[in-house]
N, CA, C and O atoms as a GROMACS GRO file, in nm:
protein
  432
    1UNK      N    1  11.083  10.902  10.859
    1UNK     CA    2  11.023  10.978  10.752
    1UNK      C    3  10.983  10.884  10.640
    1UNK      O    4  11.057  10.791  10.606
    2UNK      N    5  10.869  10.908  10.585
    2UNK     CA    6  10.850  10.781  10.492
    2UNK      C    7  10.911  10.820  10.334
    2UNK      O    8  11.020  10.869  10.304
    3UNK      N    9  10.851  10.798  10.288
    3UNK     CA   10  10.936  10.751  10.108
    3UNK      C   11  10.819  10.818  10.030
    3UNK      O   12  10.703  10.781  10.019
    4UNK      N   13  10.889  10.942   9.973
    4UNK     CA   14  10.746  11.048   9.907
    4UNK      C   15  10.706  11.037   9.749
    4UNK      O   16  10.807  11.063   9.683
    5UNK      N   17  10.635  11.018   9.696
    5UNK     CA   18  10.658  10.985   9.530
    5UNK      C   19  10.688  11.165   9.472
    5UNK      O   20  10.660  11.257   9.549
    6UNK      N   21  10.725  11.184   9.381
    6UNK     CA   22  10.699  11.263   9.295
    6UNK      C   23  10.596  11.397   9.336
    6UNK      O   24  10.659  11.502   9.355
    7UNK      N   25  10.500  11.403   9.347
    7UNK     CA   26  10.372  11.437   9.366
    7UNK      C   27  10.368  11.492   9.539
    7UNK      O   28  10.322  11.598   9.581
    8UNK      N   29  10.413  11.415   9.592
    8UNK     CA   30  10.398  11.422   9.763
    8UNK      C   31  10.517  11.548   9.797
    8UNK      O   32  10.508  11.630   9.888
    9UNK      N   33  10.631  11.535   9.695
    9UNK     CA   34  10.747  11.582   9.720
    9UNK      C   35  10.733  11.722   9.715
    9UNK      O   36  10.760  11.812   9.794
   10UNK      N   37  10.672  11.715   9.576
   10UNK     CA   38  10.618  11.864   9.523
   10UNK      C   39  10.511  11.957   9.610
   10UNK      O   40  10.519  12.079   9.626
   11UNK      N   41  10.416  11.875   9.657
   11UNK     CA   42  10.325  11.931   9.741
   11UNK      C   43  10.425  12.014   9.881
   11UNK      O   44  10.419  12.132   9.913
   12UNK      N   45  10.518  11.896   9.947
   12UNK     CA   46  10.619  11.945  10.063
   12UNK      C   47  10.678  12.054  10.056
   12UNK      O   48  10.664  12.154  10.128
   13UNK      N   49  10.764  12.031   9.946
   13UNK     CA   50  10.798  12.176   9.860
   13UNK      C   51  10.747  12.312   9.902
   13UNK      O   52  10.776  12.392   9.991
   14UNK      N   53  10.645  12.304   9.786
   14UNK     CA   54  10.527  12.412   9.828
   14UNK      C   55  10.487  12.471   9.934
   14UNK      O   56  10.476  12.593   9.947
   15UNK      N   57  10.458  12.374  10.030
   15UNK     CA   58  10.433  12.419  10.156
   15UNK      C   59  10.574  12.481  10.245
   15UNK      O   60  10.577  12.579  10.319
   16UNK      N   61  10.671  12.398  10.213
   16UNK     CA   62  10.829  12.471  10.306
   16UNK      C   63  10.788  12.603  10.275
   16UNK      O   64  10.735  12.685  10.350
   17UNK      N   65  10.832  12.620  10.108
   17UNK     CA   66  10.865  12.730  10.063
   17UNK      C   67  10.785  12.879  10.066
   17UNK      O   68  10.828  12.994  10.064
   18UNK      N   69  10.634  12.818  10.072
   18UNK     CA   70  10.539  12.928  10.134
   18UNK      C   71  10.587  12.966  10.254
   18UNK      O   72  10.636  13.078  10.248
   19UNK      N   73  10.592  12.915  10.362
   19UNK     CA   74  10.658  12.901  10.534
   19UNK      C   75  10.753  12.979  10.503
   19UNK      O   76  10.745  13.096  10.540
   20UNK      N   77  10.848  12.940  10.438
   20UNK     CA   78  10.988  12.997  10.461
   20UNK      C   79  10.979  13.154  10.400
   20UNK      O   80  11.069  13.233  10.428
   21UNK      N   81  10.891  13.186  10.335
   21UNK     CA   82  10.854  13.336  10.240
   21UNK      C   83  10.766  13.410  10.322
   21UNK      O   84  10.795  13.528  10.297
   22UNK      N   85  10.717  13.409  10.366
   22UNK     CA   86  10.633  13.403  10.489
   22UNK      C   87  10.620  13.516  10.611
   22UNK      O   88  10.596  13.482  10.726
   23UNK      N   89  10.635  13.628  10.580
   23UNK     CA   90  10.622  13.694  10.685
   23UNK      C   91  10.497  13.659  10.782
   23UNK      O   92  10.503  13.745  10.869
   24UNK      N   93  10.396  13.580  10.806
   24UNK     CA   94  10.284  13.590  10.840
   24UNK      C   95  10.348  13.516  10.965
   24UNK      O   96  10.330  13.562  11.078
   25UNK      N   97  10.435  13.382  10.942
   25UNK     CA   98  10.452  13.300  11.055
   25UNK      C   99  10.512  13.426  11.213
   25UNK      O  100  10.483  13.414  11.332
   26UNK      N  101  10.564  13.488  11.173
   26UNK     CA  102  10.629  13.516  11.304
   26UNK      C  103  10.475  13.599  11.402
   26UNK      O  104  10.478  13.662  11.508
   27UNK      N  105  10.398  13.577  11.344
   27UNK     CA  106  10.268  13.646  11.436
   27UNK      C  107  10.262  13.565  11.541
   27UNK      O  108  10.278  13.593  11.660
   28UNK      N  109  10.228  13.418  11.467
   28UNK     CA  110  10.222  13.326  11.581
   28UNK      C  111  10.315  13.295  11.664
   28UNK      O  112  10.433  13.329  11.655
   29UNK      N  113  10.242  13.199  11.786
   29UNK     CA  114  10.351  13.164  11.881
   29UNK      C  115  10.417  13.072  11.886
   29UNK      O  116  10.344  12.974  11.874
   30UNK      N  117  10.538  13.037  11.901
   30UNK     CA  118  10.633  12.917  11.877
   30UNK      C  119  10.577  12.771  11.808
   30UNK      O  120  10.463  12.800  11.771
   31UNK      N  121  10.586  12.722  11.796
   31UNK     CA  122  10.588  12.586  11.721
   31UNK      C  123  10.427  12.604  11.635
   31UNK      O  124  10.349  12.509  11.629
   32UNK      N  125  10.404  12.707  11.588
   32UNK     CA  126  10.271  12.729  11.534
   32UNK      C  127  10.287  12.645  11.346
   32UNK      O  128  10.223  12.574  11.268
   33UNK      N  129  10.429  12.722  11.357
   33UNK     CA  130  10.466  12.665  11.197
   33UNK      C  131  10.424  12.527  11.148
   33UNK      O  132  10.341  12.513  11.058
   34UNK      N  133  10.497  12.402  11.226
   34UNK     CA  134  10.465  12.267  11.221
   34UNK      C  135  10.318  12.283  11.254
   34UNK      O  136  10.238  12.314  11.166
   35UNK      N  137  10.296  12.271  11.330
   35UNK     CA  138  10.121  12.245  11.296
   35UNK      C  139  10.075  12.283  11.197
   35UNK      O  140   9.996  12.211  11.137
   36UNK      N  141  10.115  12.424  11.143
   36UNK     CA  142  10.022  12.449  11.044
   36UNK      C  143  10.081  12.362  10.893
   36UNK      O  144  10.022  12.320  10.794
   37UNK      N  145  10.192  12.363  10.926
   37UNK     CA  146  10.232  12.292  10.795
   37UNK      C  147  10.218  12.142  10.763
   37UNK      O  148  10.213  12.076  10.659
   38UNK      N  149  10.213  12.110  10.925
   38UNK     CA  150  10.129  11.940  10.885
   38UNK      C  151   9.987  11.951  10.894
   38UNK      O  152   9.936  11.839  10.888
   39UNK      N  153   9.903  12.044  10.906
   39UNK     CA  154   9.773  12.097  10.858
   39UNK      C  155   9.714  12.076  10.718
   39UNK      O  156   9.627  12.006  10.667
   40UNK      N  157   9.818  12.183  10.676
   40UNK     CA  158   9.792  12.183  10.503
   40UNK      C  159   9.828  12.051  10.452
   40UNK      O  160   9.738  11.969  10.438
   41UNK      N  161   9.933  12.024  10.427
   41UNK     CA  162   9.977  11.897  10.409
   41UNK      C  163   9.886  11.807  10.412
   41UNK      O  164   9.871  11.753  10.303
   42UNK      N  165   9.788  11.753  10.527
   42UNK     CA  166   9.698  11.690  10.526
   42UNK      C  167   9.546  11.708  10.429
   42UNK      O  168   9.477  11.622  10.374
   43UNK      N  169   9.532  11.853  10.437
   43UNK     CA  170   9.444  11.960  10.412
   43UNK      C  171   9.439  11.928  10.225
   43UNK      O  172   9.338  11.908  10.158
   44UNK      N  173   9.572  11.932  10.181
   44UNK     CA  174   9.597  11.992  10.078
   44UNK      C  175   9.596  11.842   9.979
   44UNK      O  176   9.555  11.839   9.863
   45UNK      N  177   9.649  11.729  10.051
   45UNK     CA  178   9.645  11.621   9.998
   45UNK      C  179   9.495  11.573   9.963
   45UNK      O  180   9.493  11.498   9.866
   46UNK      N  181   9.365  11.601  10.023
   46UNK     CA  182   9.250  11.570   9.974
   46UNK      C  183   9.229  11.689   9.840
   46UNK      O  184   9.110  11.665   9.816
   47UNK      N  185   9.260  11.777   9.762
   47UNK     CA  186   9.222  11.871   9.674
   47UNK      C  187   9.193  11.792   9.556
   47UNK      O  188   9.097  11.822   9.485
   48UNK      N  189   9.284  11.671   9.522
   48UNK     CA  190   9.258  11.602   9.418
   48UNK      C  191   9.151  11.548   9.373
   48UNK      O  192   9.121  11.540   9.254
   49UNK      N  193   9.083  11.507   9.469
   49UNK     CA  194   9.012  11.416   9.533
   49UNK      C  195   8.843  11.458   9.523
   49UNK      O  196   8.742  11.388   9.532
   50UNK      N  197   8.869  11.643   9.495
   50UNK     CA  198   8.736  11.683   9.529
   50UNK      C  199   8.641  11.702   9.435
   50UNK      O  200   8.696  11.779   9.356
   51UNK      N  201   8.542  11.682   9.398
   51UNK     CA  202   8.442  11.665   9.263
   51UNK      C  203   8.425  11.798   9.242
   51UNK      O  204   8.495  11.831   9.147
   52UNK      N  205   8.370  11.879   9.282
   52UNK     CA  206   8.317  12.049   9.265
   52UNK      C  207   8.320  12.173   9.357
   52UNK      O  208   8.379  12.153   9.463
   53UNK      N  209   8.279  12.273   9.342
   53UNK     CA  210   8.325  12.388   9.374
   53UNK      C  211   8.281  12.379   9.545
   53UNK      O  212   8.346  12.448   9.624
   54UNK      N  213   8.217  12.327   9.574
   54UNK     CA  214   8.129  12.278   9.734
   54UNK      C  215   8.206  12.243   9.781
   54UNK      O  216   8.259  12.312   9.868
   55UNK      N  217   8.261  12.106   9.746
   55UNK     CA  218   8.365  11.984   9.817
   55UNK      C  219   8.503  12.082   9.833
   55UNK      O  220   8.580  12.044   9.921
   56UNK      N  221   8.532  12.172   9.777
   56UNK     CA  222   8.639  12.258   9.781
   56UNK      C  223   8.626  12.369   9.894
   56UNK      O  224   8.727  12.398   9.958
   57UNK      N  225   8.481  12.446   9.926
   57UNK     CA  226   8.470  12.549   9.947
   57UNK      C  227   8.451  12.492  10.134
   57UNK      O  228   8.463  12.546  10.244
   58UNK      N  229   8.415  12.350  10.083
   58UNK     CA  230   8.398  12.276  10.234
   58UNK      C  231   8.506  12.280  10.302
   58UNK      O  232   8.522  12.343  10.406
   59UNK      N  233   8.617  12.184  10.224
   59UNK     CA  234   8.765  12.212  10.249
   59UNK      C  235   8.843  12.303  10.299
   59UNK      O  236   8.927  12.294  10.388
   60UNK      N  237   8.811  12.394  10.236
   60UNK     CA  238   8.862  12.565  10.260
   60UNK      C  239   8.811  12.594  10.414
   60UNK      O  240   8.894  12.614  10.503
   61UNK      N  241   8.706  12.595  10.433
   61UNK     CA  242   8.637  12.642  10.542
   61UNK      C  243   8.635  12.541  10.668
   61UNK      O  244   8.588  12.580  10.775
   62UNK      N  245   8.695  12.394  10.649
   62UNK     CA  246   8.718  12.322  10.762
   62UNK      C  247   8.836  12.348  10.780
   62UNK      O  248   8.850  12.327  10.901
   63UNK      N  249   8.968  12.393  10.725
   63UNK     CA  250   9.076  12.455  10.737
   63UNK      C  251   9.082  12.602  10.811
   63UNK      O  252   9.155  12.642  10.902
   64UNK      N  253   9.016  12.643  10.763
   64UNK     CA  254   9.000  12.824  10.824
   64UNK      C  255   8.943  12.770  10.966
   64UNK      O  256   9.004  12.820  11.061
   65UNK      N  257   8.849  12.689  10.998
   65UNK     CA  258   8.756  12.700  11.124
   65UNK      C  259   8.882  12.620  11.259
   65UNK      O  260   8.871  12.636  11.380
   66UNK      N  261   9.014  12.520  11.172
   66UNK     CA  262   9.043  12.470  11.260
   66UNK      C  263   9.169  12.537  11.292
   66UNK      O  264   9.212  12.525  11.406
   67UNK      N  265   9.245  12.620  11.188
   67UNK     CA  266   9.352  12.753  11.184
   67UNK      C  267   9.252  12.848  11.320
   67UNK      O  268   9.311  12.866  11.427
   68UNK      N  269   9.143  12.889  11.312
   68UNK     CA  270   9.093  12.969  11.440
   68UNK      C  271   9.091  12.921  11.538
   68UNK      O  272   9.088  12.991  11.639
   69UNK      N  273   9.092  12.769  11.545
   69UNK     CA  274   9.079  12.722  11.708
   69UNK      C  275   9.204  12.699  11.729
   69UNK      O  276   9.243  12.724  11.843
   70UNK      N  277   9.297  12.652  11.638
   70UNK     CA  278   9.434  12.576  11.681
   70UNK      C  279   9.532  12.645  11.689
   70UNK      O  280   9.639  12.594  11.724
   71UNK      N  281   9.522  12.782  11.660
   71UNK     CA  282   9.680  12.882  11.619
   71UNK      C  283   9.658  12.998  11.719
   71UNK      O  284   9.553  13.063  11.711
   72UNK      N  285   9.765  13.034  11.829
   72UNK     CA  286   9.732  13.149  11.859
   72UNK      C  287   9.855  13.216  11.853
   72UNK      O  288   9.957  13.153  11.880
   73UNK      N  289   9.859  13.336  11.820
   73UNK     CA  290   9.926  13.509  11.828
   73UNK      C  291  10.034  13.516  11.915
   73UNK      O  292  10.005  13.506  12.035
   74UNK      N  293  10.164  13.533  11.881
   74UNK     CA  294  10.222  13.508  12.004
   74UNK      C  295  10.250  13.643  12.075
   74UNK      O  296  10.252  13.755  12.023
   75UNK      N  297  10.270  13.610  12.204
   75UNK     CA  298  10.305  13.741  12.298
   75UNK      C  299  10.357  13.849  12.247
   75UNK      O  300  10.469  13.839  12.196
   76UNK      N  301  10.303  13.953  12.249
   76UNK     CA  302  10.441  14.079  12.212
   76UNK      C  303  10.414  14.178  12.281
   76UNK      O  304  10.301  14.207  12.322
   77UNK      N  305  10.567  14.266  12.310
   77UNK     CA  306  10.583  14.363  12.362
   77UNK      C  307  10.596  14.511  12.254
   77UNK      O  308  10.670  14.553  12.164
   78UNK      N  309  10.467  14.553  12.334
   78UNK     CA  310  10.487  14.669  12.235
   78UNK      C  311  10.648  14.773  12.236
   78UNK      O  312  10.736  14.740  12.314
   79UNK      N  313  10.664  14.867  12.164
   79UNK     CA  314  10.745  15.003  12.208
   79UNK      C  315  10.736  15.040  12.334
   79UNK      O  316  10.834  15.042  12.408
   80UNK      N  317  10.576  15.087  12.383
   80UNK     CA  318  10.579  15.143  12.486
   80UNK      C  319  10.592  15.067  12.630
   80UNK      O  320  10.616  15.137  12.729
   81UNK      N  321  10.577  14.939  12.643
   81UNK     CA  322  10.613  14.865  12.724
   81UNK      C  323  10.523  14.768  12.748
   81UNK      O  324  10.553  14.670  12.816
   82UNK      N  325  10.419  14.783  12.701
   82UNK     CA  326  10.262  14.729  12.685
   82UNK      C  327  10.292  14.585  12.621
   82UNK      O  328  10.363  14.563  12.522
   83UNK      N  329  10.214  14.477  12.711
   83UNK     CA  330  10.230  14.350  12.634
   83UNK      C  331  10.115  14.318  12.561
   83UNK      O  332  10.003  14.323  12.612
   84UNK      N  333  10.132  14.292  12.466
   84UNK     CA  334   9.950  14.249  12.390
   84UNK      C  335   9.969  14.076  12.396
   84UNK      O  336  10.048  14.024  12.318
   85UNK      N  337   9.885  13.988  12.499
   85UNK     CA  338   9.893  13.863  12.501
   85UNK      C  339   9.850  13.786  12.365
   85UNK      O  340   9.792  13.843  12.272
   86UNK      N  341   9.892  13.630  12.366
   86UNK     CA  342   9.876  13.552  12.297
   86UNK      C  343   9.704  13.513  12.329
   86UNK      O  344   9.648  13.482  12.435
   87UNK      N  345   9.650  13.529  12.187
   87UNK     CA  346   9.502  13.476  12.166
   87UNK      C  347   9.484  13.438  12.066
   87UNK      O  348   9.558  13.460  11.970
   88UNK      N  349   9.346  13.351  12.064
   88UNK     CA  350   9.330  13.255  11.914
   88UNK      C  351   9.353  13.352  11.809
   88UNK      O  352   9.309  13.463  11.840
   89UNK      N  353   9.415  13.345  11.679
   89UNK     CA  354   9.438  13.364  11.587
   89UNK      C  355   9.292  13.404  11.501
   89UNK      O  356   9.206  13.318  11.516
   90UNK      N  357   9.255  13.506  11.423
   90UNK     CA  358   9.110  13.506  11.382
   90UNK      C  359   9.159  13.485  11.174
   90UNK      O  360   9.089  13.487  11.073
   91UNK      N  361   9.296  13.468  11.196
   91UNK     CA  362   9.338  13.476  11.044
   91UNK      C  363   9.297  13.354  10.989
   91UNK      O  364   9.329  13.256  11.058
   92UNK      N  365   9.222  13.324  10.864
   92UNK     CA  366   9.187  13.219  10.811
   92UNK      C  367   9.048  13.215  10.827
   92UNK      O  368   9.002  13.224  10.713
   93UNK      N  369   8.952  13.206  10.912
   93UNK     CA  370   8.800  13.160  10.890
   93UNK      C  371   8.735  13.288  10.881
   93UNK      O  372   8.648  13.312  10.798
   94UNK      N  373   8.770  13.354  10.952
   94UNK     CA  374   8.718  13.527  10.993
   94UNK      C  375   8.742  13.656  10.881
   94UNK      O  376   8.676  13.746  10.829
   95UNK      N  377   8.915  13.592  10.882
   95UNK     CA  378   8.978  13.692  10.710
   95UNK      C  379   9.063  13.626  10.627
   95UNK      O  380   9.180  13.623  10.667
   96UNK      N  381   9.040  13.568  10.517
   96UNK     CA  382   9.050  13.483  10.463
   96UNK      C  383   9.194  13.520  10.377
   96UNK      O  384   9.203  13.516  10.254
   97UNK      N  385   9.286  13.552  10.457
   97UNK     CA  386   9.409  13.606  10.328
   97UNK      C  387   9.534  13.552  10.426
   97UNK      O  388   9.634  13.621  10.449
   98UNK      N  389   9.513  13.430  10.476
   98UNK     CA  390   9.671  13.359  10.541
   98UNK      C  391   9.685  13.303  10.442
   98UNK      O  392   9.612  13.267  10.349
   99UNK      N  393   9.867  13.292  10.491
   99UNK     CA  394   9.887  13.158  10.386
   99UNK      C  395   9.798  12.997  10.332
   99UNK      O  396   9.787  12.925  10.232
  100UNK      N  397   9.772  13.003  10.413
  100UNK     CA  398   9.699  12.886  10.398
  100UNK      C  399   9.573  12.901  10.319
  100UNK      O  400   9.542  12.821  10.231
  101UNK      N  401   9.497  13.013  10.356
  101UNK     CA  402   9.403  12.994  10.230
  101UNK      C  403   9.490  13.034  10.124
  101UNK      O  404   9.479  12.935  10.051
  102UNK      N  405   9.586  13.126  10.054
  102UNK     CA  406   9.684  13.113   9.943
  102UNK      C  407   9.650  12.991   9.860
  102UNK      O  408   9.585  12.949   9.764
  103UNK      N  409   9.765  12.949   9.990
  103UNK     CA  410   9.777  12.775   9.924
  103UNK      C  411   9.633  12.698   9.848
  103UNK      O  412   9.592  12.670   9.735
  104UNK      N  413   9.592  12.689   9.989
  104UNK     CA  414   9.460  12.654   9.935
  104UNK      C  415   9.403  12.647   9.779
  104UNK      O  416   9.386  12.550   9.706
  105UNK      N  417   9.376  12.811   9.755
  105UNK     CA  418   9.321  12.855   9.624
  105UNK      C  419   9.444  12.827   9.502
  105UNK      O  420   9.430  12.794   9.384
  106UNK      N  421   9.549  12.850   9.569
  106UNK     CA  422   9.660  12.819   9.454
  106UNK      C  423   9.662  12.668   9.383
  106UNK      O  424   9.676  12.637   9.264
  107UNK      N  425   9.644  12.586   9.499
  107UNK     CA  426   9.632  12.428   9.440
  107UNK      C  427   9.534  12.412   9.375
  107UNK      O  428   9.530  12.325   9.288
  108UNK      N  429   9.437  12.489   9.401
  108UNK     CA  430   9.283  12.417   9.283
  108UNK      C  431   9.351  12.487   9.168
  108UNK      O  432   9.302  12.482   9.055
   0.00000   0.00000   0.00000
């Protein structure tokens, strides 16, 4: 694990603590969490970085497009016995109210 300043720590933070508050994670399927949280993390560390409302809205939307390809839904069994399978995830590019866009808008 490397050596986080101040700043890096706080960002980590943030992101656990969204995760951990989180009813959204249990949609997905097993190890969906880590990805997404070394997602943002990566995601979230360029925000500083960005000159205007574009460079942001770019950001946002290369996040949402790669949350749709990379995350899928995990298996569930309904009540009635009915399984509804695991498929790509449409939360984030399609409807813009996961955690991650949160985050997103919260950091700017």
């Amino acid at each position: 694990m490397k050596n986080m300043n101040s700043d890096e720590a706080k960002h980590k933070n943030i992101i656990d603590m969204a995760f951990g508050f989180s009813a959204m994670t249990r949609v997905f399927e097993k190890r969906s969490t880590a990805k997404i949280v070394n997602r943002l993390d990566e995601t979230l560390s360029q925000i500083a970085s960005l000159k205007n409302g574009k460079e942001f809205q770019n950001l946002h939307d290369d996040f949402c497009r790669w949350f749709a390809q990379n995350v899928k839904t995990a298996e569930r069994k309904n009540k009635n016995g009915t399984i509804k399978p695991s498929m790509p995830a449409s939360y984030g590019y399609q409807r813009p109210n996961t955690v991650g866009s949160y985050l997103i808008a919260f950091w700017k």
